[in-house]
N, C-alpha and C positions, 0 to 999 in steps of 0.2 A: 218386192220389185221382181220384174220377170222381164228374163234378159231371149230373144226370139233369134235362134243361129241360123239363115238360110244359106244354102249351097248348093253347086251342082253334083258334086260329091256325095252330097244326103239324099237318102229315098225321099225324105221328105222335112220338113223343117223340125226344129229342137226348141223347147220350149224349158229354160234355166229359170226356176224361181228362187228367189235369195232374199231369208230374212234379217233383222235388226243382229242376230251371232255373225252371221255373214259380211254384214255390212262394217262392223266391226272391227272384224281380222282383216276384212282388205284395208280400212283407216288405217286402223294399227301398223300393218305392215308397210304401206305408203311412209308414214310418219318416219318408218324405222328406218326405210331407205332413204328419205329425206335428211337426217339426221348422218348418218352412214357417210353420206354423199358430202354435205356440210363439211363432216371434221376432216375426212381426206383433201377437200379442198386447203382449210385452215391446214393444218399440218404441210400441206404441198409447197404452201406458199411462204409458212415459218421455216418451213427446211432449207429453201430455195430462196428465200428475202435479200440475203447479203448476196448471193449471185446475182441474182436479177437486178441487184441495187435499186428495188422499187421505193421511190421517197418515203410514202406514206407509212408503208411495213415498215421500213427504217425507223421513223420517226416511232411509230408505235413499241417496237420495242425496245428504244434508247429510252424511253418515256419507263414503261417498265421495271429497264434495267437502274433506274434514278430512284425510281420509287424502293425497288428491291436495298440499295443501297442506303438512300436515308434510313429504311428500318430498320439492316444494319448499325449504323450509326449511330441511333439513337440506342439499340438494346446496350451497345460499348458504352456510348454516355451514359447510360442511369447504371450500369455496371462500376463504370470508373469513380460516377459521382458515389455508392454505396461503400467502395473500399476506401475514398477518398476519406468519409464520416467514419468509417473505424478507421482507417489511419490516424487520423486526429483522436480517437480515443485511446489509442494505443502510445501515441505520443505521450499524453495527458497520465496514463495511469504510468509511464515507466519515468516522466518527468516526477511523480507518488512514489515510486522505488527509490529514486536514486536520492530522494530528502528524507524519505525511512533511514535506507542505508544512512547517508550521513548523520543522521540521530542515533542510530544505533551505533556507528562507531566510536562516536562520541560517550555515550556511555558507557562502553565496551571497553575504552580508552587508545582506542587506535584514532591515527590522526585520517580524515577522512581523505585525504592527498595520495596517500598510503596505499587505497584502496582503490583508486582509480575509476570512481563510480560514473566520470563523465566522459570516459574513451572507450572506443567500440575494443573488446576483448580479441584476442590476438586469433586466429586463426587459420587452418593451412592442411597439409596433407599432399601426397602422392595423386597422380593421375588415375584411378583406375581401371583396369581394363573392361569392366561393364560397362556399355556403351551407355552415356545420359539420354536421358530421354527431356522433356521441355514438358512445360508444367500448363495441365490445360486450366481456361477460365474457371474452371466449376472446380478442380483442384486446389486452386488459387486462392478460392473463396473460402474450401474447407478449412486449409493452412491459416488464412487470418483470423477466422475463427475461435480453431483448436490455440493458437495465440493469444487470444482476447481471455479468452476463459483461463487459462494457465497465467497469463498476468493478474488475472482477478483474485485467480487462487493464492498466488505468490502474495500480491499486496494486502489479502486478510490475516494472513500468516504470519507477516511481519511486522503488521499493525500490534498482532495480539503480540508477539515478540518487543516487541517496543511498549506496552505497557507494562510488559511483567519488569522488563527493563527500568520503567518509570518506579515502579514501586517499588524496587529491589534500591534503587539509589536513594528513593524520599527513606527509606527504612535505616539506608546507611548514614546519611545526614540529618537523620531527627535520635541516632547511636550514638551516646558522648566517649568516642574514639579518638580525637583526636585530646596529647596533651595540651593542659591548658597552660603551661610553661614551659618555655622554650631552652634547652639547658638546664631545668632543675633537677637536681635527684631526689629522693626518699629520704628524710629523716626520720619520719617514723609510718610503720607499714597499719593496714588494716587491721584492727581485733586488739585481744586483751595486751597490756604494756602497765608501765609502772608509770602514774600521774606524774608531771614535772614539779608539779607545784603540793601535792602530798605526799607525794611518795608512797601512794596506796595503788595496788590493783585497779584498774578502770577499763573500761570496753572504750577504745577509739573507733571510732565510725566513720573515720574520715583516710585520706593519707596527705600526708605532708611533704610542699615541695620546697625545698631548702632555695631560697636566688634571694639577690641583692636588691634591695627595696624600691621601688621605684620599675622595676621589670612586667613587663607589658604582661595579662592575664588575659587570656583567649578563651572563645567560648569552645568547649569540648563539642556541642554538635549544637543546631539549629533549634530556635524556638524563641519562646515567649518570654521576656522576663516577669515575672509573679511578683518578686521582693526586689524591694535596694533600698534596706535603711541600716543605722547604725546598732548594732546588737551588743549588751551588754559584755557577752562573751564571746562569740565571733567576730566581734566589733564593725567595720563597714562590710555587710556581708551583701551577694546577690544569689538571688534563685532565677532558675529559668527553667520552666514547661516545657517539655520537649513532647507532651502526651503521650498517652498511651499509660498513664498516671508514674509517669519520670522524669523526676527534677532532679540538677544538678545542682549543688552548694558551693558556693568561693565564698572565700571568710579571711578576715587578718587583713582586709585590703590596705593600703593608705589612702587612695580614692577610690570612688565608683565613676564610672564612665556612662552607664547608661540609667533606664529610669523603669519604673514599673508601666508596663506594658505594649515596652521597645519590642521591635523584632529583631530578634540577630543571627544571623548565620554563621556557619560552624565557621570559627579559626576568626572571627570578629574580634577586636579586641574590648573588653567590657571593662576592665579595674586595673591596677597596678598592686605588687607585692609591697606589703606593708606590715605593722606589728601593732597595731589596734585589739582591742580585746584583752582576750584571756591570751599571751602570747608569751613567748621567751626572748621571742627573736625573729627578724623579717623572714617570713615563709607566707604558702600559699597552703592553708587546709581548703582541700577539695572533697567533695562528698557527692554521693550518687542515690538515690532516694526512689524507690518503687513501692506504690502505693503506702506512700509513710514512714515502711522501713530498710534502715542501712544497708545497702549492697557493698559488697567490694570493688570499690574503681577498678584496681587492677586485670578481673575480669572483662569488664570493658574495654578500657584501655589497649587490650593485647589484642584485641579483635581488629581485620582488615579495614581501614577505614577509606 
């Protein structure tokens, strides 16, 4: 393009030619002022809108300011609803604590009342002089978190606590700790003694509980009955499995109360004292029996039941 400058000023005319680089930068630079010129206006009229009170600007940026505000709104809703689902988890695992707790205390032997596991625990303190500060959104979120995981942690903990709990009690109740006679004492203890009936040396393998015929016979711990018949020498005798290959013996009964392959639990009542058999006189021979051979009850017996 060839741009031709005449004046009277000039000896003579001027001949501008300008190519596609040229034609260019001036695009360019038109553009920029165009643009330039644009946003001062925009800006003139956003700065100046609520003075001018011009409807339209108004409305444009109430419109805006609606829009800026629902997506507000919405980030708080899907925020509220997210704390809202752990919260309900947090419920759910500490509503899992507090029926731990009360299983555990229960095994523990505290009354679960005792412990208070469904009141919020007492708390308090001085004002301190560090100013508080207010706990922000993304703070908030770490908090229930760091919550979630420490409750998860606590209810594995006491999960496995409460099994070893479980099996610490099945261990105590499958123990024949408890007497099987209520008020008897000893007439004759475990090991060698002089026979009543020969008056020779003999190994007792039992012990003997002296009561008044007819007195209720309990079972020392929990189990199986095996036996309940009449034996020539022990005369109405019962055995009861408690596994772990140990059985208890009642012997001398006057009746039996339960049958081969009852279940009975510890402190059950199974036979009455009686003088059936090989006997002198109404007592309860009791016997303790691991894998076949004679233990001494009294070892038993003295353990915590």
């Amino acid at each position: 393009m060839n741009i031709i400058l005449v004046s009277e000023k000039l000896p003579k005319a001027r001949t501008i030619t300008l190519g596609w680089p040229q034609l260019a930068g001036l695009a360019a630079l038109l553009m920029a002022a165009v643009l330039v010129t644009a946003a001062a206006l925009n800006y003139g009229i956003l700065r100046f809108a609520s003075e001018l009170n011009v409807p339209y600007v108004r409305d444009v940026l109430a419109s805006i300011h609606q829009q800026q505000q629902e997506k507000h709104q919405s980030y708080l809703q899907d925020n509220l609803n997210a704390m809202a689902v752990r919260l309900g988890q947090m419920q759910a695992q500490l509503l899992r604590l507090d029926t731990l707790g009360e299983r555990l205390a229960k095994l523990a032997g505290f009354k679960p009342q005792d412990l208070m596991f469904n009141e919020v625990p007492g708390r308090g303190g001085a004002v301190s002089s560090i100013p508080s500060q207010n706990l922000s959104l993304g703070d908030f979120t770490r908090q229930v978190e760091q919550l979630t995981r420490q409750l998860e942690d606590r209810g594995d903990k006491l999960g496995l606590l409460e099994s070893m709990f479980t099996l610490e009690s099945a261990r105590k109740k499958l123990t024949p700790t408890k007497l099987p006679v209520e008020g008897g004492w000893y007439s004759s203890n475990f090991g060698w003694r002089i026979d009543p009936f020969t008056g020779q040396r003999a190994f007792h393998e039992g012990i003997d509980f002296m009561a008044e015929e007819g007195t209720p016979i309990y079972a020392a711990a929990a189990g199986v009955v095996v036996y309940s018949e009449f034996h020539p020498q022990y005369g109405n005798m019962i055995e009861i499995d408690h596994g772990n290959d140990l059985i208890t013996r009642y012997a001398h009964a006057s009746r039996r109360l339960v049958k081969v392959g009852d279940i009975v639990l510890r402190g059950s009542r199974i036979a009455d004292v009686g003088r059936t058999g090989r006997a002198t006189g109404a007592h309860l021979h009791f016997e303790v029996r691991q894998r076949g051979a004679a233990r001494n009850p009294a070892q038993f017996l003295q353990l915590p039941g």
